[in-house]
Each structure stands twice: as C-alpha cells, then as structure tokens.
C-alpha positions in Angstrom: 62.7 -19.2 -30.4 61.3 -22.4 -31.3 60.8 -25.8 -30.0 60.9 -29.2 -31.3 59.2 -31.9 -31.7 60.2 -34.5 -28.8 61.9 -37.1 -31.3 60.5 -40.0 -29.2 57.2 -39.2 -30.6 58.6 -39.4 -34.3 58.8 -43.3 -34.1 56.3 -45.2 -31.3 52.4 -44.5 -30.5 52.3 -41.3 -28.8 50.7 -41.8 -25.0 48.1 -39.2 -24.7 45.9 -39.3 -21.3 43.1 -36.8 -21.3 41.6 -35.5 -18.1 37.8 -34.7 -18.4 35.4 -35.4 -21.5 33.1 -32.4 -21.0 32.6 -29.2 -22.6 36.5 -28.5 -23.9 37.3 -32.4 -23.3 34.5 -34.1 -25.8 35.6 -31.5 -28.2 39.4 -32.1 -27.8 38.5 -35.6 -27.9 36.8 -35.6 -31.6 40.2 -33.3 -32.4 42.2 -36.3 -31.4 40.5 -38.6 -33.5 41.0 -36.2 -36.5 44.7 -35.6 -35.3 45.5 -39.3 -35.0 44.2 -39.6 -39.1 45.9 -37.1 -40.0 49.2 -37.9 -38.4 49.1 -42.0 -40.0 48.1 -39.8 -43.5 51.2 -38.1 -43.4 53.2 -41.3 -42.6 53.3 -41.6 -38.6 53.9 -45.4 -38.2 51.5 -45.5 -35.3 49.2 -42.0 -34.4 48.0 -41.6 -30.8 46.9 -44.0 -27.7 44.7 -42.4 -25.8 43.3 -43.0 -22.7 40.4 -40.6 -21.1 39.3 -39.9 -17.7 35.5 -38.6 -16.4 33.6 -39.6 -13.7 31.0 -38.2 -14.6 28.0 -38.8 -16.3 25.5 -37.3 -19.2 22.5 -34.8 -18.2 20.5 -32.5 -20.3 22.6 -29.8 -20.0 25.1 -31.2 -21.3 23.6 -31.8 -25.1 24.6 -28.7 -27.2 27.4 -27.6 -25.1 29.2 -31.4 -25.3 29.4 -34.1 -27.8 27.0 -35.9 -26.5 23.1 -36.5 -27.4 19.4 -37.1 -25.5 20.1 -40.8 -26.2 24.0 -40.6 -23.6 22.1 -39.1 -21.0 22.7 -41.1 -17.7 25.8 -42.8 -19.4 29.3 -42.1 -18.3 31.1 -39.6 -20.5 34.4 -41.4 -21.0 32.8 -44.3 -21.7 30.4 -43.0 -24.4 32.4 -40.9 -25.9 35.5 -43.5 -26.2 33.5 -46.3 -27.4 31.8 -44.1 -29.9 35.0 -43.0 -31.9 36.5 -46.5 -31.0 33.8 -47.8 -33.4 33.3 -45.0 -35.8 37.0 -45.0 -36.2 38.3 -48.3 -35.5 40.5 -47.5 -32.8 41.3 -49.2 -29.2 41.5 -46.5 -27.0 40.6 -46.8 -23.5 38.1 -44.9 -21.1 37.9 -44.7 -17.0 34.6 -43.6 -15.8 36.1 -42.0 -13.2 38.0 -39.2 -12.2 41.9 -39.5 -12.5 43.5 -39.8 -9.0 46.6 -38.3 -9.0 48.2 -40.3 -6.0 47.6 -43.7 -7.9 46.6 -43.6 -11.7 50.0 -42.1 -12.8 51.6 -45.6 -11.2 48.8 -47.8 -12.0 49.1 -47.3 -15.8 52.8 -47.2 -16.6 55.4 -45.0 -17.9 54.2 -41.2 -17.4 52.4 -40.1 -20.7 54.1 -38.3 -23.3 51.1 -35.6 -23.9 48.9 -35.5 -20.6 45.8 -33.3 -21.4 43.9 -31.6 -18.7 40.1 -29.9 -19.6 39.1 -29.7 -16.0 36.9 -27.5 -14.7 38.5 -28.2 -11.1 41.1 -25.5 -10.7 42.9 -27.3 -7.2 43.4 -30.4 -9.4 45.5 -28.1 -11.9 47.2 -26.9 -9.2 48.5 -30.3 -7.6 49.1 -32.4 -11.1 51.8 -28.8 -11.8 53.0 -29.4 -7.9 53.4 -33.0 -7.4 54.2 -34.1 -11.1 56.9 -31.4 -11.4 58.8 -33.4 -8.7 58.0 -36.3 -9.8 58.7 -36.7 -13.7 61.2 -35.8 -15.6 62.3 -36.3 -19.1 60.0 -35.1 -22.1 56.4 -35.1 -20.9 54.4 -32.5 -21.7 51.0 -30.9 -20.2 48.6 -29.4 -22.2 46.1 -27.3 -19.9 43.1 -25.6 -21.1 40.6 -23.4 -19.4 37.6 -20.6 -20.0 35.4 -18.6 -18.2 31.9 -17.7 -19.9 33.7 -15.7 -23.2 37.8 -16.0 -22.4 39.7 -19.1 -22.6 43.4 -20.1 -22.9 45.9 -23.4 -23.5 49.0 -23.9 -22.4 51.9 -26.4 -23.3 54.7 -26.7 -20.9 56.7 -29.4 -19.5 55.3 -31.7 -16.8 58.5 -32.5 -15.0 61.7 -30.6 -14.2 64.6 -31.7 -16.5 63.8 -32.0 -20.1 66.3 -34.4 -22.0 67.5 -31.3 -23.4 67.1 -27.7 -24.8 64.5 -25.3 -22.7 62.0 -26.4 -20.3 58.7 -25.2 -21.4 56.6 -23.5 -18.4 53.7 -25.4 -17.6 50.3 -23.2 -16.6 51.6 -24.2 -13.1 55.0 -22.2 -14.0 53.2 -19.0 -14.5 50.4 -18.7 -12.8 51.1 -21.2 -9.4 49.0 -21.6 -7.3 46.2 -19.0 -8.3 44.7 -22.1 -9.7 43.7 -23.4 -6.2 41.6 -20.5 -5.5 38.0 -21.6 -5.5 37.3 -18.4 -8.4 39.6 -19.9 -10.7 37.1 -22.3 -11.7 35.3 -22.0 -15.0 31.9 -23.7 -14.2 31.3 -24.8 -10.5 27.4 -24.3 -10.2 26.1 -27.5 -12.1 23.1 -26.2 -14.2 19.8 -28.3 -14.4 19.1 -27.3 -17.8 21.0 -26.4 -21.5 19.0 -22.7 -21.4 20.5 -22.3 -17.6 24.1 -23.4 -18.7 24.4 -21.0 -22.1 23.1 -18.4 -19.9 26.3 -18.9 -18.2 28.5 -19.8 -20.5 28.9 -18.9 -24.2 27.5 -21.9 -26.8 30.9 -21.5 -28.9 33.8 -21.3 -26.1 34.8 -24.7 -25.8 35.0 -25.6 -29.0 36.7 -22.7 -29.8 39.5 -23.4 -27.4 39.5 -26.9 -28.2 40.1 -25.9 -31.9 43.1 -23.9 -31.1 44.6 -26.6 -28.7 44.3 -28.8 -31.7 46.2 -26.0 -34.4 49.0 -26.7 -31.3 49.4 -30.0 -31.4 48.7 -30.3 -35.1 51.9 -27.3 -36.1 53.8 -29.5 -33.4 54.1 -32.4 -35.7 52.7 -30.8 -39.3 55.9 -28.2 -38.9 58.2 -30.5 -36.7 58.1 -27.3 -33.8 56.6 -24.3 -32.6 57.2 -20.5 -32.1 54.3 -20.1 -30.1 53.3 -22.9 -26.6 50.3 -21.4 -25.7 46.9 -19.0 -26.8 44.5 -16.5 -25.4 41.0 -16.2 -26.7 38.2 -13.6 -25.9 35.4 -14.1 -27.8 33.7 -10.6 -26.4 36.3 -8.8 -28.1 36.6 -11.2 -31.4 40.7 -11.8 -30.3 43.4 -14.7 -30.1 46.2 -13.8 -29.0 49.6 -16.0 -28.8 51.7 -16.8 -25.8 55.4 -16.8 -27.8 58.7 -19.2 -26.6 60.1 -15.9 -25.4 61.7 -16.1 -21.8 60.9 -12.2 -21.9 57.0 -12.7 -21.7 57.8 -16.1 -19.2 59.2 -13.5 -17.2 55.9 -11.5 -17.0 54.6 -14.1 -15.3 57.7 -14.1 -12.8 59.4 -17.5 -14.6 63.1 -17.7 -14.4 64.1 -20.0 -17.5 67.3 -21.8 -17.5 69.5 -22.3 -20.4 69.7 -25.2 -21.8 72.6 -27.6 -21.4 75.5 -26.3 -23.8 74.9 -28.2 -27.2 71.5 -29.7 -26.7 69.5 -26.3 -27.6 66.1 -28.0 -28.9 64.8 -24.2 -28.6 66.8 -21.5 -30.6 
C-alpha cells in the first residue's frame, strides 16, 4: 500500500511546527533546513515555514548530545537554534521559548499545521496532543512523533485528526499505542543530568541523531518519491537494526487499529 503526498503541500509553504529543540529536535531541526533546500532545488515554489517550541534553556549537558555549543549555554533553545539557521540560511522562521500549550497555541497561531513534529521527552504531552487533536482536526494534518530510550528509538507518521480528505487515515503513535504514553516509564530522559559524562552514561552519543536521520529519509521519500510504502521506523542500535513500520492494515492491527476504507473513489493509499 502506499500513500500520497497531501497535494496541498505541492503548491503553498508547507506549515511545519516542531515541539522541542533538544536531543532529537536540534537535530530534526538542522534536517529541516537541509529539507527546505533541497525541496526549492527540486522546484517547490516555496519549501517549509517552520515554527519551533522549547522552553527550555542550554546547560552543559547539553553540548555533544544537542546542537548547541559552550558559547548557548543559558540561552533558550528555540531561540538559538532558530536564529542561528535563520541567519546561516536566510530564512524567517519563528521560535517560542516556551513550551507549546496545547489548550491555546493551536488557536493562537492559525490554521492547524500541515506537518506538526513532536521530539518530546514528555510522554503525557504525546498522549493529549493524539487525544484532544484527534477530536479536534480534521482534514490532512499529519503528526510526526519520535521517541528513544538510551539505544532504541522509533518515528511515526499518522494523521492528526479523524477524517482525512480522502484515501486511508494514517494511525498516529496515539492510534497504536494509546495511552501507554501517559505512563510516567514511557519517558525517554526524565532525570535531568548535571553534566555531558552523566547524560551519555544514560543515553547513547549517536541515538538522536540517528532517529532524527531516519525521520528526515521520511519526509524527504514523501516528497522526493511523491508517497510512501512505509509511515514509520524502529531503530536499535544494541543490535545494529532498523526495521520499517509498513502501510499494511495487517501490522496496524497488531497494535489493535481498526482501519476504515477509504471513501469509494478517493483511495490516496492503494
């Protein structure tokens, strides 16, 4: 099965939010950056707009594990990191130093993204933006969610809200793993360390960029290939594997996902 490019994106800046700029986020974020070059290379008349959300701000653990240096330290994440690539790359995206509310910033900035991005380490904020977005959006936004723990990570591309404009909903990491994700032991990093040598004690040096990397091949076959076979990925860097999650309501229904054929004559996944 495969599924196609929204063809919205095709023709208008593409409204990407991104939720956290730490380990996974400033790597997704330098992706971006590459993504939005290479998509007004291959003739997109306008690449991405992207607006990022952190509240929080630099410390010396980060450097290393984050795109970020001993010069950031003390400085807000989003707004380094935005400013940075804003400059490098000549671009006018925007940063909030501060973390995304999810009972206001979806109304305070507009029309619901068309790619929202989350690379939280907050599992119970995964959790809500898959309950309360689900009833609230519809049409073709879609959620990218990424996660790891020290040596395993995984992304997922679903739908955000319930009724596509046609063809097969996506699942959402919502769909298939509900509300596991508010457990407090489905978070990947909830001790803050005081120090870089504490942190890759805990975490492996190479896991968020590796699952920031793979997000990116995602989004880049999305658009590069005009679809996809494959919405989400596995990685387990203990064991040297990546392993793909397929469009396949078979394996959704692993996960105990019903999908619903699409309407009769708008199959946008076949």
């Amino acid at each position: 099965m495969r599924f196609n490019v929204p063809e919205n994106w095709l023709y208008r800046p593409i409204k990407v939010w991104l939720l956290g700029v730490g380990g996974t986020g400033s790597e997704l974020l330098d992706g971006l950056v590459r993504l939005h070059t290479a998509l007004r290379a291959l003739g997109h008349p306008a690449g991405l707009r992207v607006e990022a959300w952190d509240g929080d701000t630099v410390s010396p653990a980060n450097l290393g594990r984050q795109r970020f240096w001993a010069a950031d330290i003390g400085h807000s994440k989003a707004t380094v990191a935005i400013q940075r690539y804003n400059l490098f790359a000549g671009l006018d995206w925007v940063a909030h130093p501060e973390h995304f509310r999810l009972d206001t910033d979806c109304r305070v900035h507009g029309r619901p993204p068309d790619l929202l991005i989350t690379c939280v380490d907050n599992a119970a904020i995964r959790a809500a933006i898959g309950r309360e977005y689900r009833r609230s959006f519809g049409g073709d936004s879609l959620w990218l969610d990424t996660g790891n723990t020290a040596y395993q990570g995984q992304g997922i591309l679903g739908h955000l809200g319930d009724s596509p404009a046609g063809g097969w909903r996506l699942p959402s990491v919502y769909d298939l793993y509900g509300d596991v994700l508010s457990r407090p032991d489905a978070d990947a990093d909830e001790e803050p360390s005081c120090g870089l040598a504490a942190a890759l004690n805990r975490q492996s040096l190479a896991i968020n960029r590796l699952v920031a990397d793979l997000a990116l091949a995602l989004l880049y076959d999305l658009f590069r290939d005009g679809g996809l076979e494959r919405h989400g990925y596995f990685v387990d860097l203990r064991r040297g594997q990546v392993a793909p999650l397929p469009i396949d309501p078979a394996v959704w229904a692993v996960w105990g996902y019903a999908a619903a054929d699409p309407p009769a004559g708008r199959d946008r996944a076949a």
